[in-house]
MARKOL-715856 format. One record per residue: x, y, z of N, C-alpha, C, O, CB in turn. Coordinates in steps of 0.2 Angstrom, whole numbers, plus 5000, padded with zeros to 4 digits. Glycine has a CB too. Layout:
<pts>
XYZXYZXYZXYZXYZ...
</pts>
This chain:
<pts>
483450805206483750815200484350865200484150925201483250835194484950855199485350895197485650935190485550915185485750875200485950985193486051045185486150995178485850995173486951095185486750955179486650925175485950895172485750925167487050885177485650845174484950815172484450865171483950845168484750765178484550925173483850965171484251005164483951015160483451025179484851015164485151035157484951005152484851025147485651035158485150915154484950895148484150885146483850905141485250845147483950855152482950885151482850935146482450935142482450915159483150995148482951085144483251065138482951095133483351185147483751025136484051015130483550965124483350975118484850975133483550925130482750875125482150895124481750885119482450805130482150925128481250975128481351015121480851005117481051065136481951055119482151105113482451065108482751095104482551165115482650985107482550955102482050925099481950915093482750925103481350915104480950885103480250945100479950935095480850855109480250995103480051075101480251065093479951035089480451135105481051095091481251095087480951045079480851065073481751085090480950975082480850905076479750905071479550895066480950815083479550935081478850975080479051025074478850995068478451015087479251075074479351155072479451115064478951135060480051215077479751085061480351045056479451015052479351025046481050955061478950975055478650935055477950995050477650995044478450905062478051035055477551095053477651135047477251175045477751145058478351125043478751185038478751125033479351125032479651235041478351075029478351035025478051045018478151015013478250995029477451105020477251155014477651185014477851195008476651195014477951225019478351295015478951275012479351305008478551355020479051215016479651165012479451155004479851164999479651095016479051125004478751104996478651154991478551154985478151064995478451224996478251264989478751324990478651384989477151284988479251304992479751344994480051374987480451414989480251314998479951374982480251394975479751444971479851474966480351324971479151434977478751504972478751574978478251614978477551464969479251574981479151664982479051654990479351624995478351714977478551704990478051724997477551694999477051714997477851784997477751635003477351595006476751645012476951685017477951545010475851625011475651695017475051605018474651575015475251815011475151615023474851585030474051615030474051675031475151605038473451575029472651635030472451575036472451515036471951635020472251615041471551565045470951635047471051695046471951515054470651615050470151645053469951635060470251585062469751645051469551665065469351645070468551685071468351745069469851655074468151635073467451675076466951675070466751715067467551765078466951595068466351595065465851545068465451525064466551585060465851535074465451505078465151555084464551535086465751445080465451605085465051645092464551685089464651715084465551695096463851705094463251725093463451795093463151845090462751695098464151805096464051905093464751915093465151875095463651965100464851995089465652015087465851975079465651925077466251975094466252035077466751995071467051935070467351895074467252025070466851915062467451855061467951895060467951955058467251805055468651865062469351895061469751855057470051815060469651905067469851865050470651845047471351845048471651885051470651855043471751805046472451855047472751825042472651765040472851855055473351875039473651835033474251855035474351915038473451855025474951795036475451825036476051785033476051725031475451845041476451825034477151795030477651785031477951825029477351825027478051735034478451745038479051715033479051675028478151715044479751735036480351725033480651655031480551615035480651745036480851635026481051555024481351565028481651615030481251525018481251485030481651445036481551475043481951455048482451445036480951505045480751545051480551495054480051455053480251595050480951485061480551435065480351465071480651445076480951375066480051505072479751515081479551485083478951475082479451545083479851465089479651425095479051405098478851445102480051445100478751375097477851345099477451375100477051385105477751315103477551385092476851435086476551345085476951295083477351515075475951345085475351305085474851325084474751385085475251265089474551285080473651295081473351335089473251305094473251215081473351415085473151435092472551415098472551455104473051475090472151345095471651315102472051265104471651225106470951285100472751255103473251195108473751245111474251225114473651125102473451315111474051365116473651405121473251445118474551415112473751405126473551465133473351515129473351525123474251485139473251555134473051635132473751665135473851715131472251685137474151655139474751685140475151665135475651695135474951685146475151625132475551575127475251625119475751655115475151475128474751625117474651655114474951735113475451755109474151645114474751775117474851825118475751845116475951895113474751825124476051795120476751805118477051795112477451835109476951765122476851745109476851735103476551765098476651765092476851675103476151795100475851875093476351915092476551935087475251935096476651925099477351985100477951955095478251995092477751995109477951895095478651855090478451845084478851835080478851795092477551845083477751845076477651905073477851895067477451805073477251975074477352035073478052055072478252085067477152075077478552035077479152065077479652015069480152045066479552055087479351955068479851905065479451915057479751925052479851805068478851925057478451935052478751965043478852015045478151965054478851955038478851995032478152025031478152075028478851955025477752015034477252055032476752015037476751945038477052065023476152065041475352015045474952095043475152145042475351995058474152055042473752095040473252075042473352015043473752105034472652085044471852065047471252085041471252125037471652115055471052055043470452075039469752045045469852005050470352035031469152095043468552085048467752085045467652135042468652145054467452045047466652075046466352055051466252005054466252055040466052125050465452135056465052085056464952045052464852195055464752085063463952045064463552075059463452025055463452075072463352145057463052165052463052115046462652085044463152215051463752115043463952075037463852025038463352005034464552075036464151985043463851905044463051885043462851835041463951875054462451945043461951945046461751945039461351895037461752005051462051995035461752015027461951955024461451915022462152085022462651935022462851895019463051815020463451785016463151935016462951795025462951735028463751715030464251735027462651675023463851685036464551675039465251635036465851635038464451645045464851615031465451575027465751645021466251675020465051495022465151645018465451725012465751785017466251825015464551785007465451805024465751865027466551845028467051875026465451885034466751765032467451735032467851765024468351795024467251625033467351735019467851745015468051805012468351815007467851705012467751845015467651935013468251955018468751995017466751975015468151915025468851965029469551905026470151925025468751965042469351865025470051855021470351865017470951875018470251825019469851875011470151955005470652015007471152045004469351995003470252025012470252095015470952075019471352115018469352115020471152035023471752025027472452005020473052015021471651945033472351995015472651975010472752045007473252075007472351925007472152065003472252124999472552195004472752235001471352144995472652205010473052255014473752225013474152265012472752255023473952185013474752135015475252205011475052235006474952015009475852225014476352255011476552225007476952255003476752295014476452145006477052125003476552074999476252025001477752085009476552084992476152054989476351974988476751964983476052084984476051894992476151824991476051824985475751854981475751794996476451774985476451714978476251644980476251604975477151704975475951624986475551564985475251594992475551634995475951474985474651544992474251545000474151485001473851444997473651595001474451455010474151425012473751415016473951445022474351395013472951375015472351425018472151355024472451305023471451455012471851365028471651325032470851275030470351255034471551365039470951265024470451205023469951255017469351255016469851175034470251285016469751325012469951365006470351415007469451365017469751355001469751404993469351474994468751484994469351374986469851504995469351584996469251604989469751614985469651645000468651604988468551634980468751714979468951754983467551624978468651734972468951804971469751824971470051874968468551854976469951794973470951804973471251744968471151684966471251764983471751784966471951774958472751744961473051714957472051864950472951734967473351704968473451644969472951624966473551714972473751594970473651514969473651514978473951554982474451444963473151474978472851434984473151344986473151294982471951434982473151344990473351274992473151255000473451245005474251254991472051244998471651225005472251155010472651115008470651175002472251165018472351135019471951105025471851135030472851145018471851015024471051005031471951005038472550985038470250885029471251055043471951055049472451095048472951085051472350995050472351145043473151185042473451215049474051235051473051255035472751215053473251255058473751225062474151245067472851285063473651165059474251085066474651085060475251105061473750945070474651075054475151075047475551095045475951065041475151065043475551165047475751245045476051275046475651315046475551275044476651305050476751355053476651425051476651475055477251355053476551425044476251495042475651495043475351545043476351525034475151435044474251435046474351455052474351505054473651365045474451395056474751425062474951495065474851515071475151385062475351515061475451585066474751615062474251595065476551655065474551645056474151645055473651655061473351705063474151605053473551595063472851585069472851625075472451655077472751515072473551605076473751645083473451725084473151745088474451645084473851765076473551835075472751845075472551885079473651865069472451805072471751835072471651795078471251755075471251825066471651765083471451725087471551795092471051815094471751655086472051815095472251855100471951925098471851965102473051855102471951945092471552005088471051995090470852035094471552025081470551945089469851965089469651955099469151995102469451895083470051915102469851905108470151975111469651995114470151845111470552015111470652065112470052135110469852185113471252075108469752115105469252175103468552135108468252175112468952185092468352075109468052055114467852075121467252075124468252015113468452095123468752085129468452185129468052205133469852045130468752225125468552285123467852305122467552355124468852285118467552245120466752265120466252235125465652235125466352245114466652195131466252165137466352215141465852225145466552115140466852275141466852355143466252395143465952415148467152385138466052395133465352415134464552405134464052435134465552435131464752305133464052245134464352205140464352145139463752185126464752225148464652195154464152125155464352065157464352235158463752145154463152075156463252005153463151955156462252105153463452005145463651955143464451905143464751855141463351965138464651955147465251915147465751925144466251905147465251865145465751955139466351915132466851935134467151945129466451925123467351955140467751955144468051875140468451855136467551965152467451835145467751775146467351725141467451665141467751745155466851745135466551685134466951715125467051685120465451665137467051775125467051815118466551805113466651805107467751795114466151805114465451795112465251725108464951715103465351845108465551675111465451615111464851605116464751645120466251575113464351555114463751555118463751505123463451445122463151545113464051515130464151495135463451505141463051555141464751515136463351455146462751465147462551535151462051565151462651415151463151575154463151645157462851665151462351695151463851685160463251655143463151725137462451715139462151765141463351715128462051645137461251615134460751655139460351705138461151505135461051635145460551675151460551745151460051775154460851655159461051795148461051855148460651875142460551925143461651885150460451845135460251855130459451825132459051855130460751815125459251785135458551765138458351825142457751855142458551685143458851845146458551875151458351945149457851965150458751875157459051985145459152065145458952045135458552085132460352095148459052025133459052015125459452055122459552115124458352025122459652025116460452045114460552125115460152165117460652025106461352135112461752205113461752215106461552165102462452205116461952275103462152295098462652245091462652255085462352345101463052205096463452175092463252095092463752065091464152195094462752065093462352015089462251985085461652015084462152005089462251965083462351895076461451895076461151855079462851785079461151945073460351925073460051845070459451805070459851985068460651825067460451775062460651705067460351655067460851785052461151725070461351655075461151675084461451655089462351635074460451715083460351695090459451675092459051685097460651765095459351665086458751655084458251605090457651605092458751635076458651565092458451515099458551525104458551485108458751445099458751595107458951625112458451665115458351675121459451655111458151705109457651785110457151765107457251725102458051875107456651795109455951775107455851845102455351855100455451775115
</pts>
């Protein structure tokens, strides 16, 4: 293949990127007339231990950054990189979090929507619509617009995800530091057979979901 032919390949690759990116911006396209568009997802409501993580963010009309997706259709080096672009491109990102404890008291769907509150009510920049990933978060007086899949539909769910997605795997990665045995290096406390075998054998750590390991520990 010569310069030519691989120029235009890099040229097609970043048309085709681009028409995705267009596909993605079709809410913020539509509700583009009410203000401050703010992206909500979460992550970690299925692992046996550690926080659920929200993220709410905002990103600039007509912002297109380059393959921001549903953060479970991107790498971990892919992620990574793209946290850095959308912190740097952002109007405003914010997190919100609840404990295992929380999840434990008040069940994983109400704690989800407690750290979304909580990623929303921090924002410097107060939104005028939210688009949430499949879900009405109760208690917020802002207008909501659920969307099923928002993280493939959205570019504001989408980066969204990416933040709490690299936030919470990052504190993971931080507390396999201080619980080694189970992993969450690599599993983040997702219940992988290494996690299950180290919970049979040693029985949980401090930051365990008591209520979602109940088939694990005797």
């Amino acid at each position: 293949m010569n310069s030519e032919e691989r120029q235009r390949k890099k040229e097609e690759k970043l048309e085709k990127e681009m028409a995705r990116l267009e596909e993605m911006c079709v809410y913020e396209k539509q509700y583009a007339d009410r203000g401050y568009i703010c992206g909500i997802d979460e992550v970690g409501r299925g692992p046996l231990a550690g926080p659920v993580v929200a993220a709410a963010v905002i990103l600039p009309k007509d912002c297109r950054i380059l393959y921001v997706n549903d953060s479970k259709k991107l790498s971990e080096k892919k992620r990574e990189l793209l946290f850095d672009d959308i912190m740097d491109q952002a109007v405003a990102v914010e997190v919100g979090f609840a404990s295992h404890e929380r999840i434990d008291k008040i069940n994983i769907l109400q704690a989800t929507y407690e750290a979304m509150r909580m990623a929303v009510k921090n924002l410097k920049v107060r939104p005028d619509l939210l688009l949430n990933d499949a879900v009405t978060i109760p208690g917020i007086a802002i207008e909501q617009v659920p969307i099923i899949k928002g993280d493939a539909k959205s570019i504001s769910i989408a980066a969204a995800s990416i933040i709490a997605k690299v936030t919470r795997d990052r504190l993971m990665v931080e507390y396999d530091k201080l619980f080694p045995y189970y992993h969450f290096k690599d599993n983040k406390g997702y219940g992988t057979q290494a996690h299950r075998e180290a919970l049979e054998k040693i029985g949980p750590c401090a930051i365990h979901r008591k209520t979602f390991i109940k088939n694990f520990v005797a």
